[in-house]
C-alpha positions as CSV (number, residue, x, y, z in Angstrom):
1,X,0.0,0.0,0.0
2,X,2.8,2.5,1.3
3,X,4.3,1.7,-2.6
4,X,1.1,2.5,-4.1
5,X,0.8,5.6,-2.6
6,X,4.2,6.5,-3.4
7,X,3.9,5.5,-7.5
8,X,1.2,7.7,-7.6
9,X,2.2,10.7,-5.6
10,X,5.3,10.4,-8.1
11,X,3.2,9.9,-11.0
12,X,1.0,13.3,-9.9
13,X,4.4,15.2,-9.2
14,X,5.8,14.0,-12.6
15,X,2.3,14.5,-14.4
16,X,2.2,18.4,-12.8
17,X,5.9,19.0,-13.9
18,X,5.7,17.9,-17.5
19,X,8.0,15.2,-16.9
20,X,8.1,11.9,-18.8
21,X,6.6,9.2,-16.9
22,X,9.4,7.7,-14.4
23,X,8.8,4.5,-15.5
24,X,9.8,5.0,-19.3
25,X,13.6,5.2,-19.5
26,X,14.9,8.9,-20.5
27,X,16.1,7.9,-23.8
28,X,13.3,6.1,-24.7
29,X,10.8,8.8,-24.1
30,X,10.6,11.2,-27.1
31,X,11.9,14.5,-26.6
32,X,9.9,17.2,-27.8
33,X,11.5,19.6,-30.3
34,X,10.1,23.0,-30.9
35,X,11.8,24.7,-34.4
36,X,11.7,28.1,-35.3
37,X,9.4,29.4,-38.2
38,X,12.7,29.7,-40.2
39,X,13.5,25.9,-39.2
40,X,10.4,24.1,-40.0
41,X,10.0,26.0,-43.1
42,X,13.6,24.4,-43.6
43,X,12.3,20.8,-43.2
44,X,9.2,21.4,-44.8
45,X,10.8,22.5,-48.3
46,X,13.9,19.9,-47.8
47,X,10.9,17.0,-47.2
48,X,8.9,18.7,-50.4
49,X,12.4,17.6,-52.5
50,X,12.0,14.3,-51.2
51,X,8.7,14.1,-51.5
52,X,8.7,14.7,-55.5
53,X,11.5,12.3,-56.0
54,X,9.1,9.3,-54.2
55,X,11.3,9.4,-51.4
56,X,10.4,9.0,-47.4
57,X,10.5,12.0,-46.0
58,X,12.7,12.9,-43.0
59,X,11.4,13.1,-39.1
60,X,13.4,15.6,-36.8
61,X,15.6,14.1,-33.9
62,X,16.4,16.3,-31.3
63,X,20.2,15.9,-30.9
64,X,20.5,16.7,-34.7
65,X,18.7,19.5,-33.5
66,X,21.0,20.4,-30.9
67,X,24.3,20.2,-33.2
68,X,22.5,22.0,-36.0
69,X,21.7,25.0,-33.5
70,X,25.7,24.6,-31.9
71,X,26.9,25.0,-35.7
72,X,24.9,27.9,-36.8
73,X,25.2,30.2,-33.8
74,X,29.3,29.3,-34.2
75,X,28.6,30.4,-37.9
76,X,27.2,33.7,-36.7
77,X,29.8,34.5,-34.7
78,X,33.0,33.5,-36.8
79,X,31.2,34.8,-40.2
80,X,32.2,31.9,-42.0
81,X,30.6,29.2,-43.7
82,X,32.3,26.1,-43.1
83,X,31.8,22.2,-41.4
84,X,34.8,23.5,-39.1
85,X,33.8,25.0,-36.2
86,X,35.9,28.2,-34.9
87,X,37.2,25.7,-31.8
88,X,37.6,23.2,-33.9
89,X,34.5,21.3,-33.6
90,X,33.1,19.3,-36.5
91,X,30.2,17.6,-37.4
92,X,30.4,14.5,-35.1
93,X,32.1,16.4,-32.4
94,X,28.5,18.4,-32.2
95,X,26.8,15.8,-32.2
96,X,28.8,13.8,-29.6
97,X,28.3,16.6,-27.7
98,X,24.3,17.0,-28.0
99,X,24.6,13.4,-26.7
100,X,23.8,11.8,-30.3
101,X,24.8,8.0,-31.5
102,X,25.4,9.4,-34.7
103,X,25.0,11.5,-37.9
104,X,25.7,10.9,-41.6
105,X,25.5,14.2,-43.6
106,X,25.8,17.9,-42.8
107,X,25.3,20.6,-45.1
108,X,25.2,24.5,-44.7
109,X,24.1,27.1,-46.4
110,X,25.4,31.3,-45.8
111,X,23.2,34.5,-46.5
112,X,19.8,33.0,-48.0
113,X,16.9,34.8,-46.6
114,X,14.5,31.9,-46.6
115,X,14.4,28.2,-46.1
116,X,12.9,27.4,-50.1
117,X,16.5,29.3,-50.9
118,X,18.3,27.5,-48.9
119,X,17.2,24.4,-50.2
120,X,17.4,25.5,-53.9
121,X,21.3,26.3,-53.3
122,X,22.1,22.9,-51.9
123,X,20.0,21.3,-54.4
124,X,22.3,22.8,-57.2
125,X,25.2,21.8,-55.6
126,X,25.3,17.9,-56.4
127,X,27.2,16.9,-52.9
128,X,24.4,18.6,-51.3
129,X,21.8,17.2,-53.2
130,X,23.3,13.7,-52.6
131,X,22.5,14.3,-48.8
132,X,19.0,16.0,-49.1
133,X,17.9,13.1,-51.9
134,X,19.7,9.8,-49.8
135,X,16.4,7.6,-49.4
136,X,18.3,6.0,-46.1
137,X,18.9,9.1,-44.6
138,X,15.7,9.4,-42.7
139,X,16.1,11.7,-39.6
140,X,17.6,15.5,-39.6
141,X,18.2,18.2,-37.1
142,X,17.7,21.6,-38.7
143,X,18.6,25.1,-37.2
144,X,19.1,29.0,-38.8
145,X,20.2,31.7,-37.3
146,X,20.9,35.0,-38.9
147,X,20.7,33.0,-42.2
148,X,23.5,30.5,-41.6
149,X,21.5,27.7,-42.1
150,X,22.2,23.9,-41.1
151,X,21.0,20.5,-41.4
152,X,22.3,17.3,-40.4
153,X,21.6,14.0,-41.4
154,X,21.1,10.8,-40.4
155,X,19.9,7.2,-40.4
């Protein structure tokens, strides 16, 4: 009884908080991922390339999020447009450090002013277009900021 009490005193406390349910493992639970105007416009238009070439269409995961974000605000700051980050952080370093298993493809875009531009420059650029247009690459983290633009890519 004194356990059943306890469960659901901790299930109220977790159920006022907003908290995952105790009893589902943190890296099971899904992690809610809220994008920027910018950044879902981003998904949307690279998912709308996909979509015309009969290809599944990608789902966001947050700690592609999280590197994407880590990447562009780096861009802002050093004013380049690079996979090198100004400390020397690349692409799996980011997402190492967003607590990721694992990316496949990052690509970055400098100065457009929307996400349809964006897309249209990788999509001329065939090593870009290789990454948006991969039918195994299924998941992406997307982020913008000041128009740097990011996605990464994976499995």
């Amino acid at each position: 009884m004194k356990l059943a009490r306890q469960l659901t005193a901790t299930l109220a406390i977790t159920a006022l908080l907003g908290c995952a349910s105790p009893l589902v493992p943190l890296r099971e639970a899904p992690v809610p991922v809220h994008l920027s105007d910018a950044e879902q416009g981003l998904v949307e238009a690279v998912n709308r390339q996909r979509a015309d070439l009969g290809l599944p269409l990608v789902a966001i995961r947050h700690d592609l999020v999280c590197a994407a974000r880590a990447h562009s605000e780096d861009l802002v700051v050093s004013g380049d447009c690079t996979h090198d980050g100004s400390g020397g952080s690349t692409p799996e370093s980011r997402v190492a450090a967003c607590q990721g298993p694992d990316w496949d493809g990052e690509i970055v875009a400098c100065g457009q002013r929307s996400p349809s531009s964006a897309v249209a420059a990788w999509m001329k650029s065939a090593t870009h277009r290789d990454v948006i247009v991969d039918p195994d690459l299924r998941t992406v983290g997307v982020a913008m900021r000041d128009n740097y633009w990011t996605a990464v890519f994976s499995f």
